[in-house]
N, C-alpha and C positions, 0 to 999 in steps of 0.2 A: 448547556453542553456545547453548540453550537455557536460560534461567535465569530461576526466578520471580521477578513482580513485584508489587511492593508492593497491597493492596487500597484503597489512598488514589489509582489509577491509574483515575478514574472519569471518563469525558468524555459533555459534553452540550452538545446543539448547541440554540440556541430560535430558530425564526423566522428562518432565513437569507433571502435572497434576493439572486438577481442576474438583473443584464439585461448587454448585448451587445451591440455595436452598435447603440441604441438599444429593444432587444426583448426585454421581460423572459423569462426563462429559467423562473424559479421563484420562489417566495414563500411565505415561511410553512412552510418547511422544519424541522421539531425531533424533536430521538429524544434517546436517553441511553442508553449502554454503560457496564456495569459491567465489572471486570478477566475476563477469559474468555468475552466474547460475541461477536459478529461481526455484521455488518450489510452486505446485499447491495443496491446497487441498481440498479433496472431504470429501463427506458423507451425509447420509441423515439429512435433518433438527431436529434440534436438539441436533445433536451430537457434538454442540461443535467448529466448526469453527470460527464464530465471538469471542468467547470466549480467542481461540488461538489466534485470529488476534490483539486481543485487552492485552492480554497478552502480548504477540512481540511488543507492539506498547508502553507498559508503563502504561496503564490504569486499569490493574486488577493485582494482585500480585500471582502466582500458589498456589496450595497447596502444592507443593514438585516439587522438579529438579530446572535447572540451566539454565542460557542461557553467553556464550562468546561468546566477542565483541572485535574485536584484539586482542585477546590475555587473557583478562582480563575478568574476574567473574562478572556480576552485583553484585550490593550492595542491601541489603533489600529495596524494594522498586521498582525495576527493573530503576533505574536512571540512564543508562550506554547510553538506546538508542534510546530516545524521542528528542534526538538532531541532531540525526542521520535517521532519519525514516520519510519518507511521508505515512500518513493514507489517506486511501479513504474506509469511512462506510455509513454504509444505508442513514443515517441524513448527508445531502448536508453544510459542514463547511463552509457557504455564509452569510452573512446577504442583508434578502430578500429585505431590501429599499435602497440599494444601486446598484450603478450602476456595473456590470460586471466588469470595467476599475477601480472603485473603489473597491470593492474586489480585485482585483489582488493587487492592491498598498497598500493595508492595509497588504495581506499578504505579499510581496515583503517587505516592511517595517519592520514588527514581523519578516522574516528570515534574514534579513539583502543582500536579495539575489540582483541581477542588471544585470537580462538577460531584453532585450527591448520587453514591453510590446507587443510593434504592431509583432514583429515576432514569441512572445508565443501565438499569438493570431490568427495569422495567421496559425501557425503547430496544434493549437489545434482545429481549424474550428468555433471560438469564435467573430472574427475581426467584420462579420456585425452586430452581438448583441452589441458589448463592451459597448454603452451606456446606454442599456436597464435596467432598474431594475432588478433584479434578479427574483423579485418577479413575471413577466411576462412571465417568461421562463417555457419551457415545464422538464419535468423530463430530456429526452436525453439532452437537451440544460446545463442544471443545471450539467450535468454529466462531459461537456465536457469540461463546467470552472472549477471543480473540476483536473481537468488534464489538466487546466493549470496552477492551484494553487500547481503543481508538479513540474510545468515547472521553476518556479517564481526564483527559488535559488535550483539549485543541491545536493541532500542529500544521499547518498548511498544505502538505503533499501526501496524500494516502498511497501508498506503495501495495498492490496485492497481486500475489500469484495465484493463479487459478481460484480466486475465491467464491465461487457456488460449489465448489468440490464439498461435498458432504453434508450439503444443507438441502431442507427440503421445500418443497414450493415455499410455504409458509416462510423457512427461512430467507430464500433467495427474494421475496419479497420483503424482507426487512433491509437483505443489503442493498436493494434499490434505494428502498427511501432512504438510506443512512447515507449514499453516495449523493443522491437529486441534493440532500440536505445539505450538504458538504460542500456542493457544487455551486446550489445557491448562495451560502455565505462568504464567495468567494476563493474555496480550496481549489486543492490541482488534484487531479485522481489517476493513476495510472497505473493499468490493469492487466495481467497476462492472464487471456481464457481462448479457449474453443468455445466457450457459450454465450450465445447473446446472453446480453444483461437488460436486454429491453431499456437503453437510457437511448435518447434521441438526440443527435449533437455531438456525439465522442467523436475524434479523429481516428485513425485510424493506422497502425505501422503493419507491416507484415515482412515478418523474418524470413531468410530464406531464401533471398535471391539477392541479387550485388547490389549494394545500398540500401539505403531505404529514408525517401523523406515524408512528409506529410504537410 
């Protein structure tokens, strides 16, 4: 499930910013991740995390700055790294009338990925649900297919928002090791929480006040 990735997998952001409905969010945002780092960030609500996250991820275009991806410039549009990045946001990327085992294989299909369901299923604590509908599952449950809709095809940037939101010790102990794992094989992990994650090493942003580097 886990497979290293290449040391040319170095991302770096200069100078993002975005506003909002009229109301700038942030400005002057830059950091750089090299293959095996991770980067957390804080702030009060509000200020702009999802916004970052969803920025990095492809789905909202900055007001200004840049973001490199080996080497290379996104083009307008940020199309360099929605090929390259697992998202995990608020709203669970599942369809609820299907079964768990079916979600995975729809998304396994969409990435073209071919790690064996039953063992992503088993690392992510998913195996006794897998037939259940989605739509039966509790939030932690829905969390933990969501990570291993991570598992399904290896992509080099893990993108997550608040992800111990709704998982239980047990769980938030699986997303550790799913990240340490991630990290070791050389992935990028970057994370919006209020909760330690207990990883030792992440860097560190914090939204909320004029700029922000790391």
């Amino acid at each position: 499930m886990f497979e290293g990735f290449e040391n040319t997998y170095k991302f770096e952001v200069k100078d993002l910013a975005c506003s909002r409905g009229g109301r700038n969010l942030f400005e002057g945002i830059s950091f750089f991740l090299n293959p095996g780092q991770g980067l957390v960030i804080r702030g009060p609500n509000g200020s702009g995390k999802t916004s970052l996250l969803r920025i990095l991820a492809g789905f909202l275009a900055p007001n200004a700055g840049s973001m490199h991806w080996q080497g290379e410039a996104a083009e307008s549009g940020f199309d360099l790294l929605p090929g390259s990045t697992h998202y995990l946001g608020h709203s669970p990327a599942l369809k609820p009338f299907l079964s768990v085992r079916e979600n995975l294989k729809f998304w396994q299909k969409m990435l073209g990925g071919a790690a064996p369901l039953e063992e992503v299923s088993e690392t992510t604590g998913v195996a006794d649900f897998l037939d259940f509908p989605v739509k039966f599952l509790s939030e932690g449950q829905r969390k933990r297919v969501n990570l291993a809709r991570f598992l399904v095809e290896p992509l080099p940037i893990w993108l997550m928002d608040e992800p111990t939101a709704g998982l239980d010790r047990d769980g938030q102990k699986t997303l550790k090791s799913l990240i340490l794992a991630h990290l070791k094989h050389g992935g990028i992990f970057i994370g919006a929480t209020h909760q330690d994650l207990g990883i030792a090493g992440l860097k560190e942003l914090t939204l909320g006040k004029r700029g922000g580097k790391c």
